[in-house]
N, C-alpha and C positions, 0 to 999 in steps of 0.2 A: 351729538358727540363732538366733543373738540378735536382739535389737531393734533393737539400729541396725545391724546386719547388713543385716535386712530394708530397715531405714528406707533405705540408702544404694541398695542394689539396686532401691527402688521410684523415687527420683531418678531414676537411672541410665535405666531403663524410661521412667520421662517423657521426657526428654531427646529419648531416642532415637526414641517414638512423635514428639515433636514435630518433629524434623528428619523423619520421614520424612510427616507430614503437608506439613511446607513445601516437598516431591517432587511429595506428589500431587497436592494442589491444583491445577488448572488456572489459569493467570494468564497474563498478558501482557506483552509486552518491544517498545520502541518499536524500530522501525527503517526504514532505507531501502529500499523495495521494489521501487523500480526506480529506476536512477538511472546514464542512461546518460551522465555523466561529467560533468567540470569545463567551466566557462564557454567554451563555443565561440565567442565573441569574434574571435577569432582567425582564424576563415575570413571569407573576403572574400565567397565567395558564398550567400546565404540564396534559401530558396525562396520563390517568389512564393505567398505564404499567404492574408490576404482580400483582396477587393475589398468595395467599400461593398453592400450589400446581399446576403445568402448568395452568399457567393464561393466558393473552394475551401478547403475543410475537411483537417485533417491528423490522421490516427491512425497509432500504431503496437502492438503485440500483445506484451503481457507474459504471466506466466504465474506463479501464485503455489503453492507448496509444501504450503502450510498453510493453513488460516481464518487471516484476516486482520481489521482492520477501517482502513478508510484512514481518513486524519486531514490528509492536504496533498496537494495536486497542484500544479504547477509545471511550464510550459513555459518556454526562454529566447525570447525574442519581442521584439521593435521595432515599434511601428506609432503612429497617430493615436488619439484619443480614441474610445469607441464600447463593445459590449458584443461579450464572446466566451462561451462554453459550452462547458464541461467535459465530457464523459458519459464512463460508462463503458457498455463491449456486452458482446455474448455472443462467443464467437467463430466467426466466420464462417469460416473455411477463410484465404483470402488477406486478407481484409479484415472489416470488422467483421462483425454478425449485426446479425438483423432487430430483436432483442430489447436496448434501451435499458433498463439495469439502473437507474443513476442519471444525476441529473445537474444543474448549478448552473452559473449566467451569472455572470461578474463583469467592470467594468469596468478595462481595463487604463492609464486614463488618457493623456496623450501633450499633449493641446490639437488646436491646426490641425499643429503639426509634428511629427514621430517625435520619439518621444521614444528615449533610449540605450537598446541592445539591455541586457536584463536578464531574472534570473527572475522572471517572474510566474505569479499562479495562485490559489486559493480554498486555505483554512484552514479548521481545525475541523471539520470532517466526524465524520460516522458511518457511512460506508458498508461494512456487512458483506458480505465476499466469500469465500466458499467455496474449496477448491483447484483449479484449474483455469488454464485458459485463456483471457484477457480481450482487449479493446481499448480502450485509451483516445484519444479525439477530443478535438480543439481546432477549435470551430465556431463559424459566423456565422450565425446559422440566421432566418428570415424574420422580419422586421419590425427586424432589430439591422441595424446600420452599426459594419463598424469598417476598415481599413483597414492590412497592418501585413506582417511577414515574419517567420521563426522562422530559428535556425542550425539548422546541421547536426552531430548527435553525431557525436563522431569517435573516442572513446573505446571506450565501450560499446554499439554500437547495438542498438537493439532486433532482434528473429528476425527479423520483417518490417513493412514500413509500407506504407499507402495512402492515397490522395489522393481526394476526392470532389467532382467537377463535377456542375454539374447534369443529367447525365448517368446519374448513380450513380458507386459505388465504384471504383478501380481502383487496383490491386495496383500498389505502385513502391516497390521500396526503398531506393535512392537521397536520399530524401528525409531519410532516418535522423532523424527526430524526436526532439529532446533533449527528455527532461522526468526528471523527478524527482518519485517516487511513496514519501510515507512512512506510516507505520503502525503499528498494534499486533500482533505478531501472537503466537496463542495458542501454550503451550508444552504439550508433551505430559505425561503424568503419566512418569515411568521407569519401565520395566519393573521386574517386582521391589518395586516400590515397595508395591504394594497387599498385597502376599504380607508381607511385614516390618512395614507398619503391624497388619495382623491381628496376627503374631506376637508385637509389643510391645503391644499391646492383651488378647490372651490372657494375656501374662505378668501385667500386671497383676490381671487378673481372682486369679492364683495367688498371687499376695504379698499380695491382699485375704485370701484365706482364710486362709493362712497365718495373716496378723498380729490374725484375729478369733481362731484357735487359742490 
C-alpha cells in the first residue's frame, strides 16, 4: 500500500472515530418536560388557589424518562401581590411524598388588584432529577401572603393532581393543573457506538504501524 493510500485511509479513520465520538459522548438537549398545553384563558372557571396566609396549595404528578436537569417551572395563575413556592416531591401514591427534593419562592407581582391571568413561575434552575415519578407544587407556605387562582389544563392534563388544606393532601383531579416544566435532558450514548469507536481506534493503532514500516 502506498503512502497516500495510507495517508487517505488514516483521514478516513479519523473522520469516522470522530462522528462516532460525537455518538458517544453523553450531552444534553433542551426541552419541554411537561407542558400540559396552551394558555387556558379561555375557561371561565379557575380553582380557588391561595387565600392570604398558607391557603390551599396545588400539585400535580409528572413522570420523567430520563435524567433530566430542570431549568423553568411555570404555572398559568392570576392573583395579588405576595410570595408563592415551587417545590418539587417524591412521589407519593395519589399526591405528593413526604420527601421535598427542591424548592424556590418567587413573587408573582399583581399590586392590590389581580393582575391578568398569565404564565408565571422561577427560571435558571439546576435541579437534577433522576427517572422516575415526581410532584410538582404551587404553594403559600407560612409566613408568605398571596392571594390568587390558577386555570385549568384542558389540553394535556397531568396523570393526577391534589390539593392541600390544612388538613393535609388530598387526591382531586379535577383541578388539572396547568404548568409548564422545561429542561435539559441527558441523551444516551447509541448502542454500537462504543463497539465502532474501539474499532476505529484499533484501526488506527494499524495504519500507525503500517506507515512506521
Amino acid at each position: 500500500m502506498s503512502k497516500g493510500e495510507i495517508t487517505t485511509m488514516k483521514k478516513l479513520s479519523l473522520i469516522t472515530v470522530g462522528f462516532m465520538l460525537i455518538l458517544f459522548v453523553t450531552g444534553a438537549h433542551a426541552a419541554y418536560l411537561v407542558d400540559t398545553g396552551d394558555d387556558p384563558s379561555n375557561v371561565s372557571q379557575t380553582l380557588s388557589f391561595f387565600s392570604d396566609s398558607s391557603g390551599q396549595w396545588l400539585a400535580g404528578e409528572f413522570v420523567l424518562d430520563s435524567s433530566s436537569t430542570i431549568t423553568d417551572i411555570e404555572g398559568f395563575m392570576q392573583g395579588r401581590a405576595g410570595t408563592v413556592t415551587i417545590a418539587i416531591y417524591n412521589d407519593g401514591g395519589e399526591f405528593p411524598g413526604s420527601n421535598q427534593m427542591f424548592s424556590q419562592s418567587f413573587e408573582p407581582g399583581g399590586g392590590s388588584i389581580f393582575h391578568d391571568k398569565r404564565w408565571l413561575g422561577i427560571s435558571s434552575l439546576s435541579w437534577d432529577l433522576g427517572p422516575g415519578t415526581y410532584w410538582v407544587s404551587f404553594e403559600v407556605r407560612d409566613g408568605s401572603s398571596y392571594a390568587g387562582s390558577m386555570g385549568k389544563a384542558t389540553e394535556n392534563p397531568l396523570l393526577h393532581n391534589a390539593y392541600k388544606n390544612p388538613d393535609g393532601w388530598v387526591p382531586y383531579d379535577l383541578t388539572n393543573t396547568p404548568v409548564k416544566i422545561q429542561g435539559d435532558v441527558s441523551s444516551v450514548p447509541i448502542p454500537g457506538a462504543i463497539w465502532l469507536l474501539g474499532s476505529g481506534l484499533i484501526g488506527l493503532v494499524g495504519l500507525k504501524k503500517k506507515f512506521k514500516k
